[in-house]
C-alpha positions as CSV (number, residue, x, y, z in Angstrom):
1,X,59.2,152.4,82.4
2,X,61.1,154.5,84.9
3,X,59.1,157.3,87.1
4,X,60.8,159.8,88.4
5,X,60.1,159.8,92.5
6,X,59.6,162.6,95.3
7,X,61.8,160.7,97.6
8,X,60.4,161.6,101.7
9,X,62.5,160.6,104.5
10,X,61.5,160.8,107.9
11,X,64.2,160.8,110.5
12,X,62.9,159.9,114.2
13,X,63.9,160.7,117.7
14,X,63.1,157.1,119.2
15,X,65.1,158.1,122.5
16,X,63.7,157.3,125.9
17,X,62.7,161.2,126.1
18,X,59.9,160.3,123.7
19,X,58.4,157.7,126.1
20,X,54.9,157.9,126.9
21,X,52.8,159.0,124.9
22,X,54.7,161.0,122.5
23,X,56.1,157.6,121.2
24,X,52.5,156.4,120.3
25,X,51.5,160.0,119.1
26,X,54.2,159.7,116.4
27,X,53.4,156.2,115.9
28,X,49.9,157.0,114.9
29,X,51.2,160.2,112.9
30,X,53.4,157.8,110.3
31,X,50.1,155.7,110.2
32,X,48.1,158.8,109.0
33,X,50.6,160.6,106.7
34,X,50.3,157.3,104.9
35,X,46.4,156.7,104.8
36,X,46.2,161.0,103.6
37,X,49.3,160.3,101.1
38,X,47.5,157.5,99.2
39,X,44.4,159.2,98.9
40,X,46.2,161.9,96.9
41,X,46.6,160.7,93.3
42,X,49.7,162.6,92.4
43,X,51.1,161.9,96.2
44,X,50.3,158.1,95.4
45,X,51.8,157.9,92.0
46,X,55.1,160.2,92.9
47,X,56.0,159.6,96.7
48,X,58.3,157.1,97.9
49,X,58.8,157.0,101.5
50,X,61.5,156.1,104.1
51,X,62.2,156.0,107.8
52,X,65.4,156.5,110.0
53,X,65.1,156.1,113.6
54,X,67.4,157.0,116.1
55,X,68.4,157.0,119.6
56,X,72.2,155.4,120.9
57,X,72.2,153.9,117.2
58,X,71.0,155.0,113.8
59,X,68.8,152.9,111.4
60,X,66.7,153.2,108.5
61,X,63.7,150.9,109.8
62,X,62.3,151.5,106.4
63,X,64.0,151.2,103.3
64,X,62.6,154.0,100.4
65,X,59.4,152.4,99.6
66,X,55.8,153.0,97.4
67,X,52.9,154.3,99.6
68,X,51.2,151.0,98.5
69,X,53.6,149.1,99.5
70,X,54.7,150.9,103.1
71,X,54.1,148.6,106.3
72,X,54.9,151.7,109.2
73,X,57.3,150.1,111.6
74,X,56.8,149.9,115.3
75,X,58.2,152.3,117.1
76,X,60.3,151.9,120.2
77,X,62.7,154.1,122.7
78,X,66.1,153.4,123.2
79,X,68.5,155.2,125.1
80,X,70.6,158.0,123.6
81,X,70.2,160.6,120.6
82,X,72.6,159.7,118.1
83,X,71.8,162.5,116.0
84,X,75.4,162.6,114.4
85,X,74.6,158.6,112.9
86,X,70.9,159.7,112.0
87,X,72.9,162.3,109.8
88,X,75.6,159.8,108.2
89,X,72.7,157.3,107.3
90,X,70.6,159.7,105.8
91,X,73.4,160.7,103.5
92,X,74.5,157.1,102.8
93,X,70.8,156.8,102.2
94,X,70.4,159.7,99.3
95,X,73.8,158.2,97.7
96,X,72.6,154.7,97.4
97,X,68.5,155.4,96.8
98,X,68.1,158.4,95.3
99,X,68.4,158.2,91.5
100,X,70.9,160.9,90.2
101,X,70.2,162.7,86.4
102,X,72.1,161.5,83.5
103,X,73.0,162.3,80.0
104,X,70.0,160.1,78.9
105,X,67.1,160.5,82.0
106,X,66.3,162.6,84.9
107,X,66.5,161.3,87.9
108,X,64.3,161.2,90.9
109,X,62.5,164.8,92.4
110,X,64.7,166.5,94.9
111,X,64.1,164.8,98.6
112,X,62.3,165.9,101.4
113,X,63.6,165.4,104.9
114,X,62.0,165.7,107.7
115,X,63.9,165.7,111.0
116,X,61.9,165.1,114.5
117,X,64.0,165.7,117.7
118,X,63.3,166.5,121.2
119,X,66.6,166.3,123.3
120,X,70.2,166.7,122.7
121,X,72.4,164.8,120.7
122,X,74.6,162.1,123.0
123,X,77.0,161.6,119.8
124,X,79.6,163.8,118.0
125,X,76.8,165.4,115.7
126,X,79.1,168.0,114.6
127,X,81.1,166.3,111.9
128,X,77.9,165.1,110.3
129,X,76.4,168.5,110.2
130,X,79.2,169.5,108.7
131,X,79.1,166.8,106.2
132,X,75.3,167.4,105.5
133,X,76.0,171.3,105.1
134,X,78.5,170.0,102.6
135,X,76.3,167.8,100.5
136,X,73.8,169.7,100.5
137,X,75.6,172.8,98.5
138,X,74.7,172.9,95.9
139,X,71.4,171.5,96.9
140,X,70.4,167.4,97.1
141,X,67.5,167.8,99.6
142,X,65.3,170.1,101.0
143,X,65.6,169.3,104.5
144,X,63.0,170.7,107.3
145,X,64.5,170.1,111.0
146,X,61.7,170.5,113.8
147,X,62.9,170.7,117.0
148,X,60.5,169.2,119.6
149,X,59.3,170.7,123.3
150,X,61.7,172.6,126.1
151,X,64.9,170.0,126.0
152,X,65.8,170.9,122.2
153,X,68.5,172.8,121.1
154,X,67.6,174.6,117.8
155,X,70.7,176.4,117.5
156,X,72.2,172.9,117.0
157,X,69.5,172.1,114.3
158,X,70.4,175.3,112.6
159,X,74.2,173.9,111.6
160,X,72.3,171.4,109.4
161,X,69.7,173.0,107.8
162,X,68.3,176.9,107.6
163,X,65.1,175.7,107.8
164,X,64.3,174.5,111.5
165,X,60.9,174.8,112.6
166,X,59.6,174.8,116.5
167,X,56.9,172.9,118.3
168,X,56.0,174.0,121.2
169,X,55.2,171.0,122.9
170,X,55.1,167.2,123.1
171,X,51.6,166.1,123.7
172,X,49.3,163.6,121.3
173,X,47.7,166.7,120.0
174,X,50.3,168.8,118.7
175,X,52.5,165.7,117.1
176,X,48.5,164.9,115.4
177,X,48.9,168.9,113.7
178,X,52.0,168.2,113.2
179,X,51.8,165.1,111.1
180,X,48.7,166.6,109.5
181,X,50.8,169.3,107.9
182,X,53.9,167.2,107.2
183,X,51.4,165.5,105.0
184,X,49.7,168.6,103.7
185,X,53.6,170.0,102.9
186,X,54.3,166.4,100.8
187,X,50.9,166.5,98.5
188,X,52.2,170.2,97.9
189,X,55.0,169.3,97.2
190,X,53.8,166.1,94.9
191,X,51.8,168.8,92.9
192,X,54.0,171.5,92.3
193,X,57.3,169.3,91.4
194,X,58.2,170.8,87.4
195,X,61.8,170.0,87.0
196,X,62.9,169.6,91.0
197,X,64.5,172.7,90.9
198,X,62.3,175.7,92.1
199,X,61.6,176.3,96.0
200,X,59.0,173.9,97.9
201,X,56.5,176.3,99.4
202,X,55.1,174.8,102.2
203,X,51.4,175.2,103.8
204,X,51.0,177.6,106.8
205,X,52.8,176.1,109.7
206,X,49.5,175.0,112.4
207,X,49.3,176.9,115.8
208,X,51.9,175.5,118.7
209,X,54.6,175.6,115.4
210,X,56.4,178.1,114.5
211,X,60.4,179.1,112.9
212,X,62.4,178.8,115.2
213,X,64.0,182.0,116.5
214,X,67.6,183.3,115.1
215,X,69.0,182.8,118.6
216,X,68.0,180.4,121.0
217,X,68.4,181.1,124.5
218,X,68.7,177.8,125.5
219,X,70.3,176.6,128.8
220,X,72.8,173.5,128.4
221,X,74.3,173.8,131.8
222,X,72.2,171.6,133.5
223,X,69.6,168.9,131.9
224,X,65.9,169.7,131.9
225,X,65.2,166.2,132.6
226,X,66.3,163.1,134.1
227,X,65.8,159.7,133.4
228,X,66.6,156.5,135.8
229,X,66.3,153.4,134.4
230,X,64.5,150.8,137.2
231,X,62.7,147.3,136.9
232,X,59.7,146.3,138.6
233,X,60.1,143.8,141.1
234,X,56.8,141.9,140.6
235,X,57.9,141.2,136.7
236,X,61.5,142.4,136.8
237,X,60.2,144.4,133.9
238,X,62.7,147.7,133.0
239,X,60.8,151.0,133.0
240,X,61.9,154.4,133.0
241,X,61.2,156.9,135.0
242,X,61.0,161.0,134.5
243,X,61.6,163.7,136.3
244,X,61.4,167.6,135.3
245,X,63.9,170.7,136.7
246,X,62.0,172.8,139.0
247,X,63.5,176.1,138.9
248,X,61.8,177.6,141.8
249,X,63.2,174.5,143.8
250,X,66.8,175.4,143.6
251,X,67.1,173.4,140.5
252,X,65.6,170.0,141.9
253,X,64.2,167.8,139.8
254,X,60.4,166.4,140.7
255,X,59.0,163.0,139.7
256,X,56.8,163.5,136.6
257,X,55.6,159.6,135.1
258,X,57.2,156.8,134.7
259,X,57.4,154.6,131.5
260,X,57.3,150.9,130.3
261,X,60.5,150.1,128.1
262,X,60.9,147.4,126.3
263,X,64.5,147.0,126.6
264,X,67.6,148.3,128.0
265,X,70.3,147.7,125.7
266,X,74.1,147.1,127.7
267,X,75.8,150.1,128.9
268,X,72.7,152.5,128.9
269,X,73.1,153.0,132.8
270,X,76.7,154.5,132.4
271,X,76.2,157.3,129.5
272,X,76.0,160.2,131.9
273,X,77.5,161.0,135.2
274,X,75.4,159.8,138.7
275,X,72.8,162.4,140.4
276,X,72.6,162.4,144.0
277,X,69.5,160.9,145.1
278,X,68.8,164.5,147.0
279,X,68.3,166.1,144.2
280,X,65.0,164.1,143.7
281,X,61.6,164.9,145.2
282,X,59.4,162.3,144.9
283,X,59.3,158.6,143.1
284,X,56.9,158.1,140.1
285,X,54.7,155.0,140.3
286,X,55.6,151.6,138.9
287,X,53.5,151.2,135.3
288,X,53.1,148.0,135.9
289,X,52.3,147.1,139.4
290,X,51.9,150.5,140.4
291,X,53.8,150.5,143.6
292,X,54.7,154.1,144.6
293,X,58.3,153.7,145.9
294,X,61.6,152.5,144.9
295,X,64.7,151.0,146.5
296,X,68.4,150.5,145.2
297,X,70.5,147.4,146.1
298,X,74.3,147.6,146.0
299,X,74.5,146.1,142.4
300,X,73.0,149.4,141.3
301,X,69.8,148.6,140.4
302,X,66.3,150.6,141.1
303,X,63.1,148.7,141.7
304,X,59.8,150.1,142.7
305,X,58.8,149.0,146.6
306,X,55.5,148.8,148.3
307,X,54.9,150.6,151.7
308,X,53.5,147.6,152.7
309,X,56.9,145.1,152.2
310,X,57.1,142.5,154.7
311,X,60.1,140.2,154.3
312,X,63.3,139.8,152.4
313,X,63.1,142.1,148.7
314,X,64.8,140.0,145.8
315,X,66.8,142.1,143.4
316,X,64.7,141.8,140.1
317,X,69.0,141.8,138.6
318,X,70.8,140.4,140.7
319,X,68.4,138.2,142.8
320,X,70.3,139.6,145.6
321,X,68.3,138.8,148.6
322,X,67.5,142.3,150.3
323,X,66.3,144.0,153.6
324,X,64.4,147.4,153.4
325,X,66.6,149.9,155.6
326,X,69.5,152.4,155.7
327,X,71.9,155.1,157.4
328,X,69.7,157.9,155.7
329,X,72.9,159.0,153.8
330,X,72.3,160.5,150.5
331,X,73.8,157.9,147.3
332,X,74.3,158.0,143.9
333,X,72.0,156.6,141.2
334,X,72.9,156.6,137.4
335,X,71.3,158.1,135.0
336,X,70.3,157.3,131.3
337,X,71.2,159.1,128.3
338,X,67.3,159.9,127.9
């Protein structure tokens, strides 16, 4: 017996900007959208659910699946927000999963989408904007973009969808409100479905969300972040580490945290153009030995250092053998997509 399904898709930012503990708020907030979805009976018997992450490449981690039957996937940063590929597999996605109305049966419930960002896109988005605006008139999908903290451009968001939404910031406790009414919005939706056609309206958006505004002010010319890739050299772990645009600093950019990554995929230290190490104040602690400062040897790579080093440093790349020291002169250091 076919049933006709209320296909969700969530499409992730993964990129390094969501290190931290935004990654394992979002994490947590698949993990509970599933628990309040199956305790909904229409929810359970109608919603099918999928997940597309993205960051220098697209994927759909998930495949369009039965609450019952959903594992949530682990979620990771990469470098880079491929937002144009997150756009082209979402669409390949409704082709292939979505079940279309014929002669003889109705097909699946219109789709939800659900697109979380918090940076700017590092691909050529604008073709697959175009492509979803496209598709999507007459309209497949209702699809809801939420642009994420101060790096996000929601004018961009706006050329794929006229319904982009703001959250104000990017701590554990707004992604948990968030998540709480992305499920609320999907139950709503589960209960109100009649023939797919009419208008989802969706519950009151929770405080620290609002529409976004008709024109965004944003500021492209310089980044709000930065990100430097480095490796411990206890463990010759990679981390990443953060720092923020201070304004009242002449546009100097102050050490913030630094993050554990579990990889760095080839090429991520040449996506953007070097930073002069001047333009720095500070050096976040290593997270995993918790050293406080950071060298560079001549192959490129950053490692943390110890105030306390005694003896030869080895390269945690390289295995260059190295000696603390230095003309002072200011150098370059690469950055990461973010």
């Amino acid at each position: 017996m076919f049933v006709r399904r209320l296909p969700v898709y969530l499409l992730l930012d993964v990129s390094e900007s969501m290190a931290g503990p935004a990654i394992d708020a979002v994490q947590r907030g698949v993990e509970t959208l599933i628990q309040e979805l199956r305790g909904n009976p229409q929810a359970l018997e109608t919603a099918y659910v999928s997940v597309i992450t993205f960051a220098k490449e697209a994927k759909q981690v998930v495949p369009l699946t039965e609450l019952l039957s959903f594992q949530t996937p682990r979620l990771s940063v990469r470098t880079g927000t491929s937002l144009g590929a997150a756009l082209m597999k979402l669409l390949d996605c409704l082709k292939n999963e979505v079940k279309k109305t014929t002669p003889t049966q109705k097909g699946d419930y219109k789709p939800l989408v659900f697109l979380l960002t918090d940076g700017q896109p590092t691909d050529r988005w604008q073709p697959a904007a175009e492509a979803v605006r496209k598709a999507n008139n007459p309209k497949i999908a209702n699809i809801y973009a939420i642009g994420c903290g101060p790096d996000v451009d929601t004018n961009i968001l706006k050329q794929i969808t006229d319904i982009v939404l703001k959250l104000d910031d990017v701590n554990p406790e707004s992604f948990k409100k968030f998540f709480v009414w992305l499920s609320a919005s999907v139950q709503t939706a589960s209960t109100k479905l009649g023939d797919g056609n009419a208008p989802v309206e969706m519950p009151r958006l929770p405080d620290g969300m609002e529409v976004a505004p008709e024109n965004s002010d944003f500021d492209e010319d310089e980044p709000r972040q930065v990100f430097l890739h480095a490796r411990c050299q206890k463990n010759k772990k990679p981390y990443l580490m953060r720092f923020a645009r201070q304004d009242d600093r002449g546009g100097r950019y102050e050490a913030i945290a630094a993050h554990p990554l579990e990889v760095v995929e080839k090429g991520d230290g040449s996506l953007l153009p070097t930073i002069k190490a001047s333009m720095l104040d500070g050096c976040p602690a290593c997270p995993y030995c918790g050293n406080p400062h950071g060298g560079k040897c001549p192959c490129g790579q950053l490692f943390c250092s110890s105030p306390n080093q005694r003896g030869p440093v080895i390269c945690p790349s390289c295995n260059a053998e190295l000696s603390f020291g230095g003309s002072g002169e200011d150098f370059d250091m690469s950055q990461s997509a973010g």
